[in-house]
C-alpha positions in Angstrom: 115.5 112.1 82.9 115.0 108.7 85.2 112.7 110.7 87.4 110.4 112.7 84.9 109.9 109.4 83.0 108.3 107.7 86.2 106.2 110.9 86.4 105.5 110.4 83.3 104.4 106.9 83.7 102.2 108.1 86.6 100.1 110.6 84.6 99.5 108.1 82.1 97.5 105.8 84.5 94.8 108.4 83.8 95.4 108.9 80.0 95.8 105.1 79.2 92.2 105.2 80.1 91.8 106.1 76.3 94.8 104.0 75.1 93.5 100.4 75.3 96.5 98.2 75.5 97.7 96.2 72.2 100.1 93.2 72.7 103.3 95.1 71.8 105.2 95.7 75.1 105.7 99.2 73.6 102.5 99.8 74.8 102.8 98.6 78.5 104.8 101.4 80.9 106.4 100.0 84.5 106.3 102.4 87.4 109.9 102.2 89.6 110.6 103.8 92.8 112.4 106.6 90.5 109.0 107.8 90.4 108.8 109.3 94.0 110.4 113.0 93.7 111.3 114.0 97.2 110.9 117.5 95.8 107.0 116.4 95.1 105.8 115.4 99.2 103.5 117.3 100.5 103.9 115.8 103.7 105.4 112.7 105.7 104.4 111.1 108.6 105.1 109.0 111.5 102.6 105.9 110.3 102.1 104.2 106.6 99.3 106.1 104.8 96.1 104.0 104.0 93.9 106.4 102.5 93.6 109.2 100.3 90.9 111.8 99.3 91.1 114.9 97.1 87.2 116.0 97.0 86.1 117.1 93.8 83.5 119.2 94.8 83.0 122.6 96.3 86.4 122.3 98.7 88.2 122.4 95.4 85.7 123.9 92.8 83.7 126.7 92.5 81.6 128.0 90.4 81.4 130.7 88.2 79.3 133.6 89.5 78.3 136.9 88.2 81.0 139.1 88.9 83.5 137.4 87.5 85.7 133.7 87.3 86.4 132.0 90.7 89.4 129.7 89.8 89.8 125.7 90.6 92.4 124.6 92.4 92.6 122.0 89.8 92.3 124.9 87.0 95.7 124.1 84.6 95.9 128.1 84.3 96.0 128.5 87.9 99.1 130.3 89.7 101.0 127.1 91.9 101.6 129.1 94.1 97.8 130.0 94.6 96.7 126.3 94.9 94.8 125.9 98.2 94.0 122.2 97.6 92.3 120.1 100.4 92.8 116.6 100.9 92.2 114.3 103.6 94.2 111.0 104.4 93.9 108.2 107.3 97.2 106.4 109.3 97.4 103.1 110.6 99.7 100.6 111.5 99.5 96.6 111.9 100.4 95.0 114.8 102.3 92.0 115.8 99.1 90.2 115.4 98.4 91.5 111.9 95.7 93.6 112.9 95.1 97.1 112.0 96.3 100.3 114.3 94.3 103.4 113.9 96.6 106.5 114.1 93.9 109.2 112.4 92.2 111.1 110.0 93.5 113.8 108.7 93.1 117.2 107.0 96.2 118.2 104.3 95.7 121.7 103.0 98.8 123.9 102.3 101.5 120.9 103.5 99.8 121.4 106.8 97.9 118.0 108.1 95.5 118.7 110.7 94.1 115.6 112.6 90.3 115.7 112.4 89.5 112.3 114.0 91.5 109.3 115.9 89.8 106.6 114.7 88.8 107.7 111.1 89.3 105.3 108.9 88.1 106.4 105.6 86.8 109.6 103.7 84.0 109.8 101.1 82.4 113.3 99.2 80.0 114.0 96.2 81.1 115.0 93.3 79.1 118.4 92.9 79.1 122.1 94.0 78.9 121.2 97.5 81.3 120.8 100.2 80.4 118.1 102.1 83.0 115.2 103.1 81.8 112.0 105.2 84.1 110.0 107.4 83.8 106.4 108.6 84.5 106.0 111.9 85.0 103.2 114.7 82.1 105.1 116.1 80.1 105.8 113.1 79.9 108.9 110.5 81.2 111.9 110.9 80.7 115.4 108.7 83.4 117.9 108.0 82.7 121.5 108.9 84.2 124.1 106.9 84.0 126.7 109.0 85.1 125.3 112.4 87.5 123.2 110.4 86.4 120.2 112.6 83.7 117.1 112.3 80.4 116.5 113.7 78.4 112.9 113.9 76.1 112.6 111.3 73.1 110.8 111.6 71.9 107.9 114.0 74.4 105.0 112.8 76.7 103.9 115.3 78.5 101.1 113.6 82.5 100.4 113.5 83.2 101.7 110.2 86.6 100.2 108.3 85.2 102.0 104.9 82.6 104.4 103.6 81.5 105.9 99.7 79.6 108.4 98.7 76.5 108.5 95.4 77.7 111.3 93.4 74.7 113.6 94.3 72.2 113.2 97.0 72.8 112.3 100.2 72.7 108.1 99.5 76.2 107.0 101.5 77.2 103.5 101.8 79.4 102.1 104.9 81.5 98.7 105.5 81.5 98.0 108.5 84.0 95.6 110.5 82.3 92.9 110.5 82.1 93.1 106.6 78.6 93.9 105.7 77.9 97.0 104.0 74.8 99.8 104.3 72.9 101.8 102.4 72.6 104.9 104.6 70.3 107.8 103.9 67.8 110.5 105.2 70.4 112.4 106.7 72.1 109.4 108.2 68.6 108.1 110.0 68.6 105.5 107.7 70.4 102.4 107.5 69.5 99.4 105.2 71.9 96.3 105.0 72.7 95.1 100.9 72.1 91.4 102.0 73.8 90.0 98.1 76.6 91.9 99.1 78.9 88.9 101.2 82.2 89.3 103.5 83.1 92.7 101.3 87.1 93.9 102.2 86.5 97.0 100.5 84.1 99.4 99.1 84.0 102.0 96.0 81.6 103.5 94.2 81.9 104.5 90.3 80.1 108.0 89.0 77.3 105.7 88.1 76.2 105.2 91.6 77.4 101.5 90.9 79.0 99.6 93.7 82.5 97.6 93.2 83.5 95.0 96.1 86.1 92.0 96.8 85.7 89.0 99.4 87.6 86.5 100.6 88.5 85.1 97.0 89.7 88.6 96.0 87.9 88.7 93.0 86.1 91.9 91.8 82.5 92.2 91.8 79.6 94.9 90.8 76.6 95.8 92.7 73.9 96.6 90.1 70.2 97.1 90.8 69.2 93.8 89.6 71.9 92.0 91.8 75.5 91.5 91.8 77.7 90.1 89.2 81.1 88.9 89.2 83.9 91.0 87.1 85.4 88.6 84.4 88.7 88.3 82.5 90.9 89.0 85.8 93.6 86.8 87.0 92.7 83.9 89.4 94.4 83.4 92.5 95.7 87.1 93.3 97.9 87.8 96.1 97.1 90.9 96.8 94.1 93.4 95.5 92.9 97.2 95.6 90.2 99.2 94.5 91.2 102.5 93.1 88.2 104.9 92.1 89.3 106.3 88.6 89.6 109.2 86.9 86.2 111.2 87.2 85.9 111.0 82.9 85.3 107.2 83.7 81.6 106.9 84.6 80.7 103.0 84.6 83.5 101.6 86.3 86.8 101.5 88.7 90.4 100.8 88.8 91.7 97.2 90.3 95.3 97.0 91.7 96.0 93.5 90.9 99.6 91.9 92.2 100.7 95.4 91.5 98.8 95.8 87.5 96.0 98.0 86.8 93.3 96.7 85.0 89.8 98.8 84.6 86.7 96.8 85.6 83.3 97.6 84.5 79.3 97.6 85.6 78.9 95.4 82.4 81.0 93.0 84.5 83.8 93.0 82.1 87.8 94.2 82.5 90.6 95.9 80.7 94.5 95.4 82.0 95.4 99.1 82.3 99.2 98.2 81.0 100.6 100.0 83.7 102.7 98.0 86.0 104.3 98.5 89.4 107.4 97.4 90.6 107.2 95.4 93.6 109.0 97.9 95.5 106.9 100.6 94.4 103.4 100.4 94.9 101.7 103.0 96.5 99.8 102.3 100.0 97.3 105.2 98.5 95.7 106.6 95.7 93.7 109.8 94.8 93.7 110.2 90.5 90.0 111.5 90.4 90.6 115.4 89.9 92.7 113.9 86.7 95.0 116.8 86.5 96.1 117.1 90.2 96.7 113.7 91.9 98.2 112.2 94.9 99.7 109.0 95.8 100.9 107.4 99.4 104.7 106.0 99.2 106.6 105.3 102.5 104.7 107.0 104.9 104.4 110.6 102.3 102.1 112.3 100.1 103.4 113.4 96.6 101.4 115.3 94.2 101.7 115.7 90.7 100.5 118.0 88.6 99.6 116.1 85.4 99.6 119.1 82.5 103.1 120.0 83.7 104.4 117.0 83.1 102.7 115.8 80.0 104.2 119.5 78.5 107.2 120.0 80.0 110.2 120.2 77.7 112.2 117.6 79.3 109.2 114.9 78.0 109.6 115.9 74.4 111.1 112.4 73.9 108.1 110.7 74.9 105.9 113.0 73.9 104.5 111.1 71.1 103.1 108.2 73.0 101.3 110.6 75.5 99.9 112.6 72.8 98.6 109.4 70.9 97.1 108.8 74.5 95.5 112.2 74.9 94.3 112.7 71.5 91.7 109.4 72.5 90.5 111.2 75.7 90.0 114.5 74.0 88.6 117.5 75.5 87.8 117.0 79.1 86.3 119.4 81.5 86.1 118.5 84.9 83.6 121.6 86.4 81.9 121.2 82.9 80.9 117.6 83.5 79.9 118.5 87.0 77.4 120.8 86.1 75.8 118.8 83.1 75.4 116.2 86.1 73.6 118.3 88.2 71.4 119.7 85.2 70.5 115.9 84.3 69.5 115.2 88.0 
């Protein structure tokens, strides 16, 4: 019961996206180590895990056609067995020095990882029909081809690239490079204009919205808006540590922000919400992937678990706790994740 109560705790970092946090502790969940099923790893390497990506998009979604109903592999009707999900992660280590070690990019489909690029350092895709995926590179950006199940340099830029996000249609990508300045990158990857109000940016992520969400040296939170950029308020001062998370896919106008290990949602109206979901110091995943909302992944001590969130949300063994995460769902409500994707593309 220890175990499927972390899991539990997990799936809710999704739902409590509907379940704004009151001041009874009731209302705020910790996550423990107890959360990391062994029987849940999809796979474990050699080298801590520093990224995560499970496209939604046409790797994982089709759509319906004529002659009948191809399934998601995020579908909550689809056969386990059946699921052909594919996911792409990035290695490193740090050195003596503190400095980062590249040790790949890789491919996970089926618990097989295949490496697709030594010194891949991040992984961006739309979220559409189609199947593209862009990698950052220390030599620029790369494309994944489906067929040859291998990448290809895209475009003309040639910059070291530490991270890399992706508009939610088009082909608009945006790079940080290592010397901390970030690019708007377009035509195909021939063009490549620097955001000059963006300053000394650690990391990159882009919301559903097409807005961009950034920290610097003061490891506060900020928003990248077409009229300029705007600091995120009502977030503790003097953090330790930080992470950008991109969120479910229901949340359009904002992120997720890891904050000395508490989740708090930040917003392109500049404003945040504390999540009330803690970690526990000792377990705090190195990487996250929650956007497909009913199939995620998380990075803990070098693996890859995934969790199928309708399993445990209905599984009998929750029945205890199953009023709290149907007080949570009920404020979500019905959420289609290939439905929203096409009234996207219809609205473009």
């Amino acid at each position: 019961m220890k175990i499927a109560t972390g899991l539990t705790i997990l799936s809710l970092i999704s739902l409590a996206l509907g379940n704004p946090v009151s001041n009874d502790d009731h209302d705020k969940l910790t996550v423990t180590k107890s959360l990391f099923a062994e029987s849940l790893i999809q796979y474990t390497g050699q080298h801590e895990i520093v990224n995560l990506l499970l496209p939604i998009n046409g790797l994982n979604i089709e759509k319906e056609e004529e002659k009948g109903t191809k399934k998601s592999s995020f579908d909550s009707d689809s056969n386990e067995n059946d699921l052909q999900l594919t996911a792409f992660f990035v290695e490193a280590d740090t050195d003596s020095d503190g400095k980062r070690v590249d040790r790949g990019l890789y491919m996970l489909k089926d618990g097989v990882a295949t490496k697709l690029l030594e010194h891949g350092r991040d992984a961006a895709a739309s979220y559409d029909f189609s199947k593209l995926v862009f990698f950052g590179a220390a030599d620029g950006i790369y494309v994944y081809d489906i067929k040859k199940n291998s990448v290809e340099l895209y475009g003309t830029v040639t910059d070291s690239i530490i991270g890399i996000a992706k508009e939610a249609t088009g082909d608009v990508i945006y790079i940080l490079t290592e010397n901390h300045e970030v690019y708007k990158v377009s035509n195909e990857g021939t063009t490549k204009e620097k955001l000059d109000n963006i300053v000394n940016a650690k990391q990159i992520v882009v919301d559903y919205s097409n807005n961009i969400y950034f920290y610097s040296d003061d490891k506060q939170a900020y928003v990248h808006l077409a009229d300029g950029v705007k600091k995120i308020e009502g977030l503790p001062e003097n953090p330790n540590s930080v992470k950008l998370i991109k969120p479910p896919f229901m949340l359009d106008n904002g992120v997720l922000f890891l904050v000395d290990n508490k989740v708090y949602t930040i917003f392109a109206n500049g404003t945040s919400e504390p999540l009330g979901i803690d970690f526990d110091s000792d377990a705090v995943p190195t990487a996250f992937s929650v956007e497909p909302f009913l199939t995620q992944l998380y990075a803990y001590n070098k693996s890859i678990y995934e969790y199928n969130v309708l399993a445990i949300l209905f599984g009998d063994i929750l029945e205890p706790i199953r009023p709290y995460v149907t007080k949570a769902s009920n404020k979500i409500g019905p959420v289609s994740l290939k439905g929203k994707i096409l009234m996207r593309n219809q609205s473009n």
